[in-house]
C-alpha positions in Angstrom: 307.8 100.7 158.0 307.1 97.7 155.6 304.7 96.2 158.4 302.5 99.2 158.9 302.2 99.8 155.1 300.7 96.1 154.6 298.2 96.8 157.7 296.9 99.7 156.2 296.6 98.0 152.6 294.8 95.1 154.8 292.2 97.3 156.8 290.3 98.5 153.6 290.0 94.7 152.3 288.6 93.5 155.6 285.8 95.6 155.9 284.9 95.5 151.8 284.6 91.1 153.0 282.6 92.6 156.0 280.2 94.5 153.9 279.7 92.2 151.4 278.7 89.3 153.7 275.9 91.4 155.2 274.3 91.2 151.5 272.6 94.5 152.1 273.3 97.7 150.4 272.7 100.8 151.8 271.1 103.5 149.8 272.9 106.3 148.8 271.6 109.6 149.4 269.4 111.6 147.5 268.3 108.1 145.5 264.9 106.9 144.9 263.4 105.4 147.9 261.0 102.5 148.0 257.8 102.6 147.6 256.3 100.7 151.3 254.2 97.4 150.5 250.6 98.5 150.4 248.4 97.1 153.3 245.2 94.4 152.8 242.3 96.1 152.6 239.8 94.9 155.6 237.5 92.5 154.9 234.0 93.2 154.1 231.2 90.7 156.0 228.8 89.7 153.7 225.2 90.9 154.2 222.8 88.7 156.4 220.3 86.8 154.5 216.8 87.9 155.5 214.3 85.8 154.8 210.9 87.0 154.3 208.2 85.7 156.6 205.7 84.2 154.6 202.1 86.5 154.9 198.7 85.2 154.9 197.7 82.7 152.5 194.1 83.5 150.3 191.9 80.4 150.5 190.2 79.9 147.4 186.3 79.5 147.0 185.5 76.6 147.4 183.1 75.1 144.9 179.4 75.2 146.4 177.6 74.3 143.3 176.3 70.6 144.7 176.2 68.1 141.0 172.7 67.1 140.5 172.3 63.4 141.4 170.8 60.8 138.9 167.5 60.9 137.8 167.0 64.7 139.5 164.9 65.8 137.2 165.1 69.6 135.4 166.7 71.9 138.0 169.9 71.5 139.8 169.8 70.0 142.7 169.6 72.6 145.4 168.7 75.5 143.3 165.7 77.0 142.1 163.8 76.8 139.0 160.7 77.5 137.4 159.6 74.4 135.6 157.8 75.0 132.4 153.4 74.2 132.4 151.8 72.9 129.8 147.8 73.5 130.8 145.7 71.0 129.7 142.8 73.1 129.9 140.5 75.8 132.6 137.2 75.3 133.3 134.5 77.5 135.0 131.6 74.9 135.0 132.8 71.1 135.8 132.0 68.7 138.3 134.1 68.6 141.1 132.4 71.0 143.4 134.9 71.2 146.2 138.3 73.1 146.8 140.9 70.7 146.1 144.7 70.6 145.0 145.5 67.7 143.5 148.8 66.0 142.4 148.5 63.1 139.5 151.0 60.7 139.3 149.8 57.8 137.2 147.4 56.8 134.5 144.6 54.9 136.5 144.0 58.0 138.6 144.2 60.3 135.8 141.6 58.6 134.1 139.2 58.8 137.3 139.8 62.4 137.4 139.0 63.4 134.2 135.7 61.3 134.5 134.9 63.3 137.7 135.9 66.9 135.6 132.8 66.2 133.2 135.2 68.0 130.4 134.1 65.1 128.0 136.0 63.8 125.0 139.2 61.9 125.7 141.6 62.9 128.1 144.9 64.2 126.6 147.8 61.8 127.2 150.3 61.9 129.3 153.9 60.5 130.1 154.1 59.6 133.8 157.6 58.4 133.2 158.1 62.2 133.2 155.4 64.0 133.9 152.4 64.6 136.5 149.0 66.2 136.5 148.6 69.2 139.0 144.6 70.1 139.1 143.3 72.7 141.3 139.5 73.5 141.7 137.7 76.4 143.4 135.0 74.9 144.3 131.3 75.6 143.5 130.9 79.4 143.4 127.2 81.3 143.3 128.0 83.2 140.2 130.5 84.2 137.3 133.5 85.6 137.5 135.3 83.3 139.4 138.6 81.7 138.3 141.8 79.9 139.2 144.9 79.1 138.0 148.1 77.3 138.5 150.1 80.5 137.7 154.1 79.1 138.8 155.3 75.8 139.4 159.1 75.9 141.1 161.4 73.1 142.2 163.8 73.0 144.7 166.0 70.2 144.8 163.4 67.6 145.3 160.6 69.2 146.6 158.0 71.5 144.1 155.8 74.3 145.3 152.8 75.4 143.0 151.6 78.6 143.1 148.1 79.2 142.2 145.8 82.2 141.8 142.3 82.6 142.7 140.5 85.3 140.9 137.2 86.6 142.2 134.9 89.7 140.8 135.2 93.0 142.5 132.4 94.6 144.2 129.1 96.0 142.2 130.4 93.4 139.1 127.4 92.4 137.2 128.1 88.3 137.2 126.4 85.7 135.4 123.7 84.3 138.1 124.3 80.9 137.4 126.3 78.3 139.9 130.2 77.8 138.8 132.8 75.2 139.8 136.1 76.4 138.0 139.0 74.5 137.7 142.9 74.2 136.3 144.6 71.3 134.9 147.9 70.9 133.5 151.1 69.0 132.9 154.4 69.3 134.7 157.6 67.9 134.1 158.1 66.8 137.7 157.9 63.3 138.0 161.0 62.8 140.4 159.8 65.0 142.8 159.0 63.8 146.4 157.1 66.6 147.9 154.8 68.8 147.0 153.4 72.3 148.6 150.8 75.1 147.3 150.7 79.0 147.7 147.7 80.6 147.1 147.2 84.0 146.2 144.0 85.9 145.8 143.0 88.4 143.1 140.2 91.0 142.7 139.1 91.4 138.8 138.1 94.9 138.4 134.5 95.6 136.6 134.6 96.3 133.2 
């Protein structure tokens, strides 16, 4: 009797060791349950990287404006300028009887020019450093009314082209009846220039 009452006092102590040394314990019923570990959250790829394509470039103007070389003289080189006249004087009756256009460039034939123009009195000076003499003549004319002019002098880069005007009388005028040779002298500031060219226009005076 003694021996079973120790087994049955033995049993219970047994399996307390065997519960123990599992180290879990098992929740009782109706007690608060554990909350599960929350899962990762999935990871997010980062955007691609889009590089622009690069779009047309602008060229920029390019600078046509050429610089004047040394010594060009009053306009720029390639462009277009009227050059300023100073006019010696015009003349209806002189002596240089045939059509010419005539460009001046130094002193010696100045002076054999102006002997030719019969204007008398001394010729008017002039810088030939910087300047020529343009004269343009008509040539010898039956009456009055007759003129010419150097009206526009333009240079273009190194060239200069004169324009001159011939003025006759119209039709029916009443002229003086007497023999005329008019002519047109003046100054220009063109000494640099290498070539020279003439326009001519022609004008009817009206009677008055």
């Amino acid at each position: 009797m003694t021996h079973y009452r120790s087994l049955a006092l033995l049993f219970p102590a047994l399996l307390l060791a065997a519960g123990c040394g599992t180290g879990r314990l098992a929740p009782s019923e109706g007690g608060p349950t554990a909350s599960p570990a929350p899962e990762p959250a999935p990871a997010v790829e980062p955007a691609p990287t889009i590089t622009p394509e690069p779009g047309p470039v602008s060229a920029g103007t390019a600078d046509t404006t050429a610089s004047a070389p040394a010594g060009a003289g009053y306009a720029p080189y390639g462009g277009t300028a009227s050059v300023q006249i100073r006019r010696i004087g015009q003349y209806s009756q002189s002596g240089i009887t045939a059509s010419e256009r005539r460009v001046i460039r130094d002193d010696t034939s100045y002076a054999q020019f102006w002997s030719s123009l019969g204007a008398g009195g001394q010729r008017p000076p002039v810088d030939f450093t910087r300047d020529v003499v343009v004269a343009v003549a008509g040539g010898q004319r039956n009456t009055g009314g007759y003129s010419i002019a150097v009206d526009r002098v333009d240079r273009a880069g190194s060239g200069v082209a004169v324009e001159v005007v011939e003025t006759t009388p119209g039709r029916g005028c009443l002229m003086t009846q007497a023999l005329t040779q008019p002519v047109d002298v003046v100054v220009v500031a063109a000494a640099e220039a290498r070539t020279w060219s003439f326009r001519e226009r022609r004008v009817e005076q009206p009677c008055e």
